[in-house]
NUMARPA-946092 format. One line per field, with one value per residue (C-alpha): residue number from 1; residue in one letter; x, y, z. Coordinates in steps of 0.1 Angstrom, whole numbers, padded with zeros to 4 digits. Layout:
N
mise c(NUM | ...)
voza c(a | ...)
px c(X | ...)
py c(Y | ...)
pz c(Z | ...)
END
This chain:
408
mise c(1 | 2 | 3 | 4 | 5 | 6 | 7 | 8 | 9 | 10 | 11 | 12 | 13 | 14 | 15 | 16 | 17 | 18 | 19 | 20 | 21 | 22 | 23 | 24 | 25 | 26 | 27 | 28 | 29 | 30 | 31 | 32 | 33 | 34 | 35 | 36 | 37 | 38 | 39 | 40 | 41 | 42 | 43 | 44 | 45 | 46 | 47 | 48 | 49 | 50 | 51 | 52 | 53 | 54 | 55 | 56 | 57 | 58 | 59 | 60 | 61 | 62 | 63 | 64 | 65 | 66 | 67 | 68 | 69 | 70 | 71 | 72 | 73 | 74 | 75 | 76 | 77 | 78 | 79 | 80 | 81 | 82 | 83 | 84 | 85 | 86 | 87 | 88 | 89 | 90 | 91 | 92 | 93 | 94 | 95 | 96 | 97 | 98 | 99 | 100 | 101 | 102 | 103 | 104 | 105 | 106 | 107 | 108 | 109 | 110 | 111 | 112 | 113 | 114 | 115 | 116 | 117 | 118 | 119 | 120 | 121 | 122 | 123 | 124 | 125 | 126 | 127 | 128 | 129 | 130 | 131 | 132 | 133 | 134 | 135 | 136 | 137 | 138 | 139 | 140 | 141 | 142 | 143 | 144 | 145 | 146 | 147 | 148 | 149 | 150 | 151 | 152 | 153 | 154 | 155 | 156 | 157 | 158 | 159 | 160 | 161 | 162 | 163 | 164 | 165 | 166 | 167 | 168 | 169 | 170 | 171 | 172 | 173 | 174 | 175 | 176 | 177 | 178 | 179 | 180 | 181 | 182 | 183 | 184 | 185 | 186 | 187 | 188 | 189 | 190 | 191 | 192 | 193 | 194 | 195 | 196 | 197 | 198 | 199 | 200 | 201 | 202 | 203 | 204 | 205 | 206 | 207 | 208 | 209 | 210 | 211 | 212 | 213 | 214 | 215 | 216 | 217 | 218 | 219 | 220 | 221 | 222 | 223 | 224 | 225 | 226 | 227 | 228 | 229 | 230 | 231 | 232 | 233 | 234 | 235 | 236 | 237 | 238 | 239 | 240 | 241 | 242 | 243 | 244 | 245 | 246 | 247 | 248 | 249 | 250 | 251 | 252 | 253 | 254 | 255 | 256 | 257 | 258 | 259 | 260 | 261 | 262 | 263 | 264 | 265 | 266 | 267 | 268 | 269 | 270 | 271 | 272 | 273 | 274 | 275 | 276 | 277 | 278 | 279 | 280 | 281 | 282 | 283 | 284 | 285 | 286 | 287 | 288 | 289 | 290 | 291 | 292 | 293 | 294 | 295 | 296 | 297 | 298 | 299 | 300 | 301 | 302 | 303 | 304 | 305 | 306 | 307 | 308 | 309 | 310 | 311 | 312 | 313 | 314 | 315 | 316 | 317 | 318 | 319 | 320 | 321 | 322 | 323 | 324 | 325 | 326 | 327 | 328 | 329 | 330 | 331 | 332 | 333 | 334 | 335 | 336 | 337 | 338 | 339 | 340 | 341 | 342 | 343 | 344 | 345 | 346 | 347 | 348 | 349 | 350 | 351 | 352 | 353 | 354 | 355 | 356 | 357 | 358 | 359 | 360 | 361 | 362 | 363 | 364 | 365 | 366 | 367 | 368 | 369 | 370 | 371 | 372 | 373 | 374 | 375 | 376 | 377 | 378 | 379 | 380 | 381 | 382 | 383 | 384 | 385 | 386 | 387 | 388 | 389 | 390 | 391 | 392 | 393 | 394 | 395 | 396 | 397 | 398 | 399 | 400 | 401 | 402 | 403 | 404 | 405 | 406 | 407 | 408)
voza c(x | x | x | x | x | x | x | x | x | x | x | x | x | x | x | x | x | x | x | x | x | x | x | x | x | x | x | x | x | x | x | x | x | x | x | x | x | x | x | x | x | x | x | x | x | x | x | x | x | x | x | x | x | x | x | x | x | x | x | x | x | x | x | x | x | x | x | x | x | x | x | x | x | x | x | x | x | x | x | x | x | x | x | x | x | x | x | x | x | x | x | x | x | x | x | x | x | x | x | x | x | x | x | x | x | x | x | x | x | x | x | x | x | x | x | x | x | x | x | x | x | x | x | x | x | x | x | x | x | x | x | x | x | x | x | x | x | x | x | x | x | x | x | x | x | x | x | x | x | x | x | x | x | x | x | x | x | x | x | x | x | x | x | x | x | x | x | x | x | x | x | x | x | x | x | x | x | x | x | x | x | x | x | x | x | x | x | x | x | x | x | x | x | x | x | x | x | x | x | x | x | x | x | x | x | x | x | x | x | x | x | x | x | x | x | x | x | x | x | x | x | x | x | x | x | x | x | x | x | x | x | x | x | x | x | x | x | x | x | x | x | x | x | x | x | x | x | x | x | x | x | x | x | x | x | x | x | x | x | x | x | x | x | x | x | x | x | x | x | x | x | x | x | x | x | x | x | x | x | x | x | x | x | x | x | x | x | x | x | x | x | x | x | x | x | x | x | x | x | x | x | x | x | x | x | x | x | x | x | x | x | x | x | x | x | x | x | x | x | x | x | x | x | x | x | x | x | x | x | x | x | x | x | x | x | x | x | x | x | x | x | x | x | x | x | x | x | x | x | x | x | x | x | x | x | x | x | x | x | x | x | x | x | x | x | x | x | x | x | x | x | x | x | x | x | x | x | x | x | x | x | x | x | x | x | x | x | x | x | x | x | x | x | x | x | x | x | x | x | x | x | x | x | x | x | x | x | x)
px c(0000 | 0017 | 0028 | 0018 | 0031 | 0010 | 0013 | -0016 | -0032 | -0049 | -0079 | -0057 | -0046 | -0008 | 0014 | 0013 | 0033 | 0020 | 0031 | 0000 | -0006 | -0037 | -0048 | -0052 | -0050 | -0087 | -0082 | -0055 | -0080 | -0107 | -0077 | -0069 | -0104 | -0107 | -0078 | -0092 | -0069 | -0074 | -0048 | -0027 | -0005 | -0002 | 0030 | 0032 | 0064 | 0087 | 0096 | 0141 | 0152 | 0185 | 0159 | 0153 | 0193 | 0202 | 0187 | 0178 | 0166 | 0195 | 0214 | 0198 | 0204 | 0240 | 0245 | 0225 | 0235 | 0211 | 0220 | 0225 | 0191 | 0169 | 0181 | 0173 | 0137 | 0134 | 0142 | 0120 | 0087 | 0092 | 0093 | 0064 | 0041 | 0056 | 0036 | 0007 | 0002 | 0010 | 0033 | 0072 | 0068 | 0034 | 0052 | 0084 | 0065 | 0047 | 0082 | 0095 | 0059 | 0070 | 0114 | 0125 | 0158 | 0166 | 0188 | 0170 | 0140 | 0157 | 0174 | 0137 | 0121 | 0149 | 0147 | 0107 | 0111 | 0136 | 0112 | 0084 | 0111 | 0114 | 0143 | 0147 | 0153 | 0185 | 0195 | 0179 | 0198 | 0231 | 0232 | 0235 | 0266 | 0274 | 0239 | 0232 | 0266 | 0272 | 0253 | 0222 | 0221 | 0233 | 0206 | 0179 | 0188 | 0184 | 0151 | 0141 | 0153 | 0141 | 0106 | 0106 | 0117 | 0096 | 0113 | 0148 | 0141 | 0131 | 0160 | 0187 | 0168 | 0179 | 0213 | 0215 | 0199 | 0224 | 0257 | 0243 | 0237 | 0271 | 0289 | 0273 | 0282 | 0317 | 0317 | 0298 | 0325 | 0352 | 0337 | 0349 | 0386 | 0387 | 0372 | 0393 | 0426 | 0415 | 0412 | 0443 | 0460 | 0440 | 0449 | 0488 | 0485 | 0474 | 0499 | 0530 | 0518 | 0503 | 0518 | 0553 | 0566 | 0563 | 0580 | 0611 | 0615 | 0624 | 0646 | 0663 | 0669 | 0683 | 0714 | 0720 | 0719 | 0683 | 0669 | 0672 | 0632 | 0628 | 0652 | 0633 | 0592 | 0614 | 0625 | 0588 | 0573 | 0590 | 0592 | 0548 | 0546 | 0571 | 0550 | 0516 | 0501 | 0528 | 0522 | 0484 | 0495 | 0512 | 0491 | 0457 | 0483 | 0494 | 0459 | 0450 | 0482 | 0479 | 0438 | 0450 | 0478 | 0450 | 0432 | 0464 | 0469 | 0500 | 0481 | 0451 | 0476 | 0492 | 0459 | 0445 | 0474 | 0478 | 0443 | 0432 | 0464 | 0459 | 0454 | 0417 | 0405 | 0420 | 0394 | 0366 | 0382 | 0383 | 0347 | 0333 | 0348 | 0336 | 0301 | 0302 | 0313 | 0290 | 0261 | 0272 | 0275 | 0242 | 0218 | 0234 | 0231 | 0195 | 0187 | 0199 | 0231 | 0258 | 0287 | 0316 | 0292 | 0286 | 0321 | 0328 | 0307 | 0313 | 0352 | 0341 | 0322 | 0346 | 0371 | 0405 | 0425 | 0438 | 0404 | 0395 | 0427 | 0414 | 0377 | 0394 | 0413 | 0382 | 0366 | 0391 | 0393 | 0359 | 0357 | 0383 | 0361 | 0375 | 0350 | 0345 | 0345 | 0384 | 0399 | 0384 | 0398 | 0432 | 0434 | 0419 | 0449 | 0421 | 0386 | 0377 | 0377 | 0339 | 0336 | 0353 | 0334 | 0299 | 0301 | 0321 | 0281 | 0263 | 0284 | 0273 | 0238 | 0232 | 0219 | 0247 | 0227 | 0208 | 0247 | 0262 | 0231 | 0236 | 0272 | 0263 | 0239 | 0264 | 0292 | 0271 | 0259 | 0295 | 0305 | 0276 | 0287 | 0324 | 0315 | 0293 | 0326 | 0351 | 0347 | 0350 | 0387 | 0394 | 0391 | 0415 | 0437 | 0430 | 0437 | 0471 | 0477 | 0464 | 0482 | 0517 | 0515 | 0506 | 0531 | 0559 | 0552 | 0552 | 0586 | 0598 | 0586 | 0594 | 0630 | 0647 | 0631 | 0651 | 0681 | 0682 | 0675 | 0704 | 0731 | 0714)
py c(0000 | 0036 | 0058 | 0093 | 0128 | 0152 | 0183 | 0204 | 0217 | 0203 | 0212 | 0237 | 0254 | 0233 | 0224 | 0184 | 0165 | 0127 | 0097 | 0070 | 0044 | 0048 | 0037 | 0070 | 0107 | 0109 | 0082 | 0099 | 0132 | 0107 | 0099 | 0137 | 0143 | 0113 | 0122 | 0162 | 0173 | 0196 | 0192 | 0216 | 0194 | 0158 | 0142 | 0103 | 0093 | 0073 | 0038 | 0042 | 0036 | 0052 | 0076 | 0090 | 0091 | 0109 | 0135 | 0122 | 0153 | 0176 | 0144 | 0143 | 0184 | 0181 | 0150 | 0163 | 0195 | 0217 | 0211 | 0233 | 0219 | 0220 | 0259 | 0264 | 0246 | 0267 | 0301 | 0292 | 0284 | 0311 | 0337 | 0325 | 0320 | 0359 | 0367 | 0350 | 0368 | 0349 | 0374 | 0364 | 0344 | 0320 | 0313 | 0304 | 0280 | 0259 | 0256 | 0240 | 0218 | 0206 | 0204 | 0165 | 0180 | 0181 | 0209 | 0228 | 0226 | 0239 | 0265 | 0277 | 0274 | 0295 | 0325 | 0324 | 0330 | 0360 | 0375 | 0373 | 0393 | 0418 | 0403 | 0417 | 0383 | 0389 | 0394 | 0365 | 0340 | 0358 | 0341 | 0307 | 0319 | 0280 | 0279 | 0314 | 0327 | 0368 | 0367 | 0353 | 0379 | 0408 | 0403 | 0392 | 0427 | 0445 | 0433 | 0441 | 0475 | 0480 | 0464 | 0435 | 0404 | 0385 | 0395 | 0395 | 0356 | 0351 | 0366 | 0344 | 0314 | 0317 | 0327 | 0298 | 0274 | 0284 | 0284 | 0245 | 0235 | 0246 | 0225 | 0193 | 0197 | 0203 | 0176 | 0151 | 0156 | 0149 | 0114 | 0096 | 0102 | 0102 | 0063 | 0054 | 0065 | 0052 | 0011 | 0018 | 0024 | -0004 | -0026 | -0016 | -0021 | -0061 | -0067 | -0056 | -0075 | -0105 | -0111 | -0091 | -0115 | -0149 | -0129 | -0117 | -0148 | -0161 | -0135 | -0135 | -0172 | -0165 | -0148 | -0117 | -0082 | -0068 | -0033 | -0008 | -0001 | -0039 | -0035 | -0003 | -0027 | -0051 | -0029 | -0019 | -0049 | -0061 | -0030 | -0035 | -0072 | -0071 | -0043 | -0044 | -0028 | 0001 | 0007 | 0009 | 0037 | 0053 | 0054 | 0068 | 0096 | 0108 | 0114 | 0126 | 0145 | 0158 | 0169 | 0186 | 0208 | 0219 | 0236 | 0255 | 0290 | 0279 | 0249 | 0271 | 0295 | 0269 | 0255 | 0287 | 0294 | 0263 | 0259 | 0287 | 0275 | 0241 | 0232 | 0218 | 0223 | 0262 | 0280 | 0262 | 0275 | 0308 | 0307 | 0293 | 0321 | 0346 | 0330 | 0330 | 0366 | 0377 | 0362 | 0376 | 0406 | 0409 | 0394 | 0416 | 0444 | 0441 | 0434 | 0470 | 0462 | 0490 | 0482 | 0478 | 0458 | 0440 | 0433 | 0427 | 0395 | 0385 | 0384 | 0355 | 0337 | 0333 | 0304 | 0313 | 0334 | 0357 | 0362 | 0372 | 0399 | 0409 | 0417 | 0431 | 0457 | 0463 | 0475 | 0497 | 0513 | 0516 | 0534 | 0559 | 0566 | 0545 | 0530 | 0489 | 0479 | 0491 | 0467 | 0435 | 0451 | 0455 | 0417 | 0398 | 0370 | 0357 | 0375 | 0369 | 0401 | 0402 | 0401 | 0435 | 0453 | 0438 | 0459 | 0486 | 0488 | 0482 | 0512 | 0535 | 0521 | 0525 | 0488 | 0474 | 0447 | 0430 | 0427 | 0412 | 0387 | 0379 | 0377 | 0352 | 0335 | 0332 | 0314 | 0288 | 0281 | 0276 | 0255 | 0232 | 0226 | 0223 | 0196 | 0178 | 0176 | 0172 | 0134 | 0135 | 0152 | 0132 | 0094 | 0099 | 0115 | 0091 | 0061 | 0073 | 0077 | 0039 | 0027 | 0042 | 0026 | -0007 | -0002 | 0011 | -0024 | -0049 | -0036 | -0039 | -0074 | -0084 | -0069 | -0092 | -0123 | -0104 | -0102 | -0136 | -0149 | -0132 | -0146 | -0182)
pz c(0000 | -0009 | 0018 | 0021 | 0037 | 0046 | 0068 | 0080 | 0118 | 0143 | 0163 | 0181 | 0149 | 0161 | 0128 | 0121 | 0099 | 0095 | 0077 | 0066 | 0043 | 0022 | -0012 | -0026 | -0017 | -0010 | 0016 | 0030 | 0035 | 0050 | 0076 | 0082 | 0092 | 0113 | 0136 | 0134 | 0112 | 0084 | 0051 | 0033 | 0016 | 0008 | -0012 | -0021 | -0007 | -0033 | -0029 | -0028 | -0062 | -0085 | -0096 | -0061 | -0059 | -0094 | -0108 | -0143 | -0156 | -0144 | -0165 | -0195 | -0194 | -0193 | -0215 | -0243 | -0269 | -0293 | -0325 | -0354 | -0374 | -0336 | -0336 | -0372 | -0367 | -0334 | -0351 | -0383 | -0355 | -0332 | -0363 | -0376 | -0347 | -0340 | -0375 | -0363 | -0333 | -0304 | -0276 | -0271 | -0242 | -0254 | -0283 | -0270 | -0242 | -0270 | -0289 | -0252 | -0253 | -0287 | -0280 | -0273 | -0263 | -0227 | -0226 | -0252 | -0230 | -0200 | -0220 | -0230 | -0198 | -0183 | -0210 | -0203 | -0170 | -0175 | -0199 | -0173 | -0151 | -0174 | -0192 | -0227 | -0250 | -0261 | -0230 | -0218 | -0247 | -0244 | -0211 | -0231 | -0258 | -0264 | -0283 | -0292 | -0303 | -0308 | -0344 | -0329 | -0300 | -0323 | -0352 | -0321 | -0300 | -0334 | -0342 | -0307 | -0307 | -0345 | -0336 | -0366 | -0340 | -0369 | -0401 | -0380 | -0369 | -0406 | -0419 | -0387 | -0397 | -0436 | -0428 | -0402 | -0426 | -0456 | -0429 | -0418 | -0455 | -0467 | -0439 | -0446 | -0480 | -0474 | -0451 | -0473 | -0502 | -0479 | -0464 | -0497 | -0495 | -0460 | -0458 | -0488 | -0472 | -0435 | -0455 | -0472 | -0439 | -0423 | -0450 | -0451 | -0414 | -0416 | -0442 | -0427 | -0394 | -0411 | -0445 | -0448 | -0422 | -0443 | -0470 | -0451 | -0436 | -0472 | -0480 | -0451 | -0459 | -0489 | -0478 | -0504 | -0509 | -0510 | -0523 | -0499 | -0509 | -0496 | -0465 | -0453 | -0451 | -0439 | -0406 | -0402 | -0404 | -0378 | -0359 | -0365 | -0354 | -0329 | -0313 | -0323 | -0291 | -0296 | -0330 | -0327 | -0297 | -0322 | -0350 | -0328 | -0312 | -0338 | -0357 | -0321 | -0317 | -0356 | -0347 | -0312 | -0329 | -0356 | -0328 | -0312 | -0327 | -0345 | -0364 | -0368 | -0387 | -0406 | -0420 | -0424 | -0451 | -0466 | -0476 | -0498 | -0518 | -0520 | -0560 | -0561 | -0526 | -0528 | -0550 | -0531 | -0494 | -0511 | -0521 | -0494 | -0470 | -0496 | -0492 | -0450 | -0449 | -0471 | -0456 | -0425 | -0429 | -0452 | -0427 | -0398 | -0417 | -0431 | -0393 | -0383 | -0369 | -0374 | -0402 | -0372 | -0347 | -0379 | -0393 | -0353 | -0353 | -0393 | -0379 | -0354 | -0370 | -0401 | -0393 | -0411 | -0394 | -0424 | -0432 | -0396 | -0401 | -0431 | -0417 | -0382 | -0411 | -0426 | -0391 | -0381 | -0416 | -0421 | -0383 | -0399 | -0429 | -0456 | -0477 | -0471 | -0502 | -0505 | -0479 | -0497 | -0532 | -0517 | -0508 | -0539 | -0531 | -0505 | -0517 | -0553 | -0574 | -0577 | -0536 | -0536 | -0568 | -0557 | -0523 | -0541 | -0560 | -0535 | -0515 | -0548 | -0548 | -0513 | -0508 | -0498 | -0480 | -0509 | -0532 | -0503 | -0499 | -0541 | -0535 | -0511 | -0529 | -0559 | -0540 | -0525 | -0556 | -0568 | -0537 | -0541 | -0580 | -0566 | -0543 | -0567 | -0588 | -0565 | -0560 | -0596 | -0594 | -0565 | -0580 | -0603 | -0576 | -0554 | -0578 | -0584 | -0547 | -0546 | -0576 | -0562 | -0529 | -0546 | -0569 | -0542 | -0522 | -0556 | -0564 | -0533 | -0529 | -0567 | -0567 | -0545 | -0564 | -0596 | -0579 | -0566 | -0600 | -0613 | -0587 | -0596)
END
C-alpha cells in the first residue's frame, strides 16, 4: 500500500506533519479528518530507487547538446508564430511543449522565465553563448530595438539554414577520401603485421643483398609485429596529436594558409569564405546592426585566421572613414575580385545589404557545384595515390626475387 506525507493543523490550529498508508489521496483526506486534522498538503512518498538518488533530468540536461538543425527549426517556428500573433513568451512556451531535447527545454524554460522578469530576450539568450553565439544575440537585440523580431528571426533562420547546408556539403565531399585512405592504412597495417613476415623470412633465408626499398618494409614490419600494441598507440596519437595541434593557434595558422592555396580544394576554401562573410554581414546588416558591430561578429564567425585579419582591417578602416569595399579590393589574393566590386556597387547604390546577400547567394551556388565535382577530381587523384602505394610495395617485394635470379 503507498505511503503518504501530509502536513496540515490540528484542532488547536498546532502544525502536524504525518506519515499513513492509504490507497489514494482521497483516503489519505478521510484519515486527516478522522484524527481532526485539516490538510494543506499531501505528497506520495517514493519507494528508494536510483531515480530517487540521481537526478535524471539535471542528466539528460548536461549530456544532451542543441543542434544546429533543432536551432534552425526553433528560429523558423518562433518567427512565424511571432507573425501569427502569439506574444514572445506563449510562443516560446509551445516551442518547449514541442522540443525532445533536454537541454533545449531547459534552456527555453529558463529564457521564459527572464522575460516574465522583465528580461529583454536577447539578453535573456546571451546568457546561453554555447547555443546562441554573438550573431544570434546581435541580429535578435536589433530586431528588438528596431521592432521587426519577426522578419529579423526570418531573416537568422535563412542565414542559419544556408551556414548549416554549406557545412554538410563540405563535409559530405570529404567522407569519400577520407574512408578510402583510413582502408588503405587499415589494409597496409594487416599486411606488414600478417603477410610481410612470411616474406622476409624467405629473404632473409636467402642470404644476399636486398633493395634498400625492400630493406626499409622489412624494418617496419618487424618493428609492427614485434610491437603491435605500440604501434596501434602510435598510429591513434598521432591522428589525435595531428587533430590537437590543428586547434592550437600555430596549427590554426598553418591550416589557415595552406588551404586557400591548395590546388583543387584552394578556389573552393576561397569561395566558401567569400560565401560566410558575405552572408554575415548581409543578414546583420539588413537586421539594423551597425557596419563595425557588424564586421565585429562577421570576424568571429569566419574560421580562417587571415580572413579574420582581413575583416578586423576592414573595421578599423571603415571606423576611420574608408570605404568597405576598398579593404576586400586590396586583398583579392584571398577574396575573389567580384567580392570587392559587388560591395564597391552596392556602396554607390546605397543597398549594400541586398549585393552582399547575391554575393552570397552566388558562392554557395559555386561550392555546391564544386562539391558535386570534387569526388570527380578526386578518384582519379586518389587512384594514383592507390596505384603508387601498390606499386611502391610490388617492387619492393618483386626486386629481391630479380636479384636472386640473377646470382642463380
Amino acid at each position: 500500500m503507498p505511503t503518504f506525507i501530509y502536513t496540515g493543523k490540528d484542532k488547536n490550529g498546532t502544525a502536524v506533519q504525518e506519515t499513513v498508508e492509504a490507497q489514494d489521496r482521497f483516503a489519505v483526506y478521510e484519515i486527516a479528518r478522522i484524527a481532526g486534522h485539516t490538510v494543506e498538503s499531501v505528497t506520495e512518498k517514493k519507494k528508494f530507487s536510483l531515480s530517487t538518488l540521481l537526478d535524471v533530468e539535471k542528466i539528460n540536461y548536461h549530456l544532451s547538446r542543441v543542434k544546429q538543425d533543432e536551432l534552425v527549426m526553433m528560429t523558423r517556428n518562433l518567427g512565424a508564430m511571432l507573425v501569427a500573433g502569439l506574444s514572445l513568451s506563449r510562443a516560446l512556451s509551445v516551442i518547449e511543449r514541442q522540443s525532445k531535447n533536454p537541454r533545449l527545454k531547459g534552456i527555453i524554460k529558463d529564457i521564459i522565465d527572464q522575460i516574465n522578469k522583465g528580461e529583454t530576450f536577447h539578453s535573456a539568450i546571451s546568457r546561453y553563448p554555447k547555443v546562441f553565439n554573438d550573431l544570434y544575440v546581435a541580429m535578435i537585440a536589433a530586431g528588438e530595438e528596431g521592432g521587426q523580431m519577426a522578419q529579423t528571426l526570418k531573416t537568422l533562420s535563412v542565414q542559419m539554414e544556408r551556414s548549416s547546408t554549406l557545412k554538410k556539403k563540405i563535409k559530405g565531399a570529404m567522407i569519400y577520401p577520407a574512408i578510402v585512405i583510413i582502408i588503405l592504412v587499415i589494409i597496409g597495417v594487416l599486411m606488414m603485421v600478417f603477410v610481410m613476415p612470411s616474406i622476409t623470412d624467405t629473404f632473409k633465408s636467402l642470404d644476399t643483398d636486398l633493395p634498400k626499398t625492400t630493406l626499409f618494409l622489412m624494418a617496419v614490419s618487424d618493428f609492427m609485429s614485434n610491437n603491435l600494441l605500440l604501434t596501434m598507440v602510435l598510429l591513434i596519437g598521432s591522428v589525435g596529436g595531428f587533430a590537437a595541434w590543428l586547434r592550437t593557434q600555430m596549427g590554426k595558422r598553418v591550416s589557415s594558409w595552406v588551404l586557400p592555396r591548395l590546388p583543387v580544394i584552394g578556389k573552393m576554401a576561397k569561395e566558401v569564405n567569400s560565401a560566410r562573410t558575405a552572408r554575415t554581414l548581409s543578414s546583420l546588416l539588413s537586421s539594423g546592426v551597425d557596419v563595425i558591430r557588424a564586421l565585429n561578429i562577421t570576424e568571429d564567425v569566419v574560421q580562417n585566421y587571415y580572413y579574420k585579419q582581413i575583416i578586423a582591417e576592414a573595421a578599423k578602416r571603415v571606423e576611420k572613414g574608408t570605404a568597405l569595399s576598398e579593404v576586400f579590393v586590396e586583398h583579392d589574393d584571398l577574396y575573389p575580385v567580384l567580392v570587392g566590386e559587388m560591395i564597391l556597387v552596392g556602396e554607390e547604390t546605397g543597398n549594400i545589404s541586398q549585393m552582399l546577400e547575391e554575393l552570397a547567394d552566388f558562392y554557395e551556388a559555386e561550392v555546391e557545384q564544386k562539391t558535386k565535382d570534387l569526388s570527380t577530381i578526386i578518384e582519379p587523384l586518389l587512384m594514383v595515390f592507390i596505384g603508387g602505394t601498390v606499386g611502391f610495395f610490388a617492387l619492393a617485394m618483386i626486386a629481391p626475387i630479380y636479384s636472386i635470379s640473377d646470382s642463380i
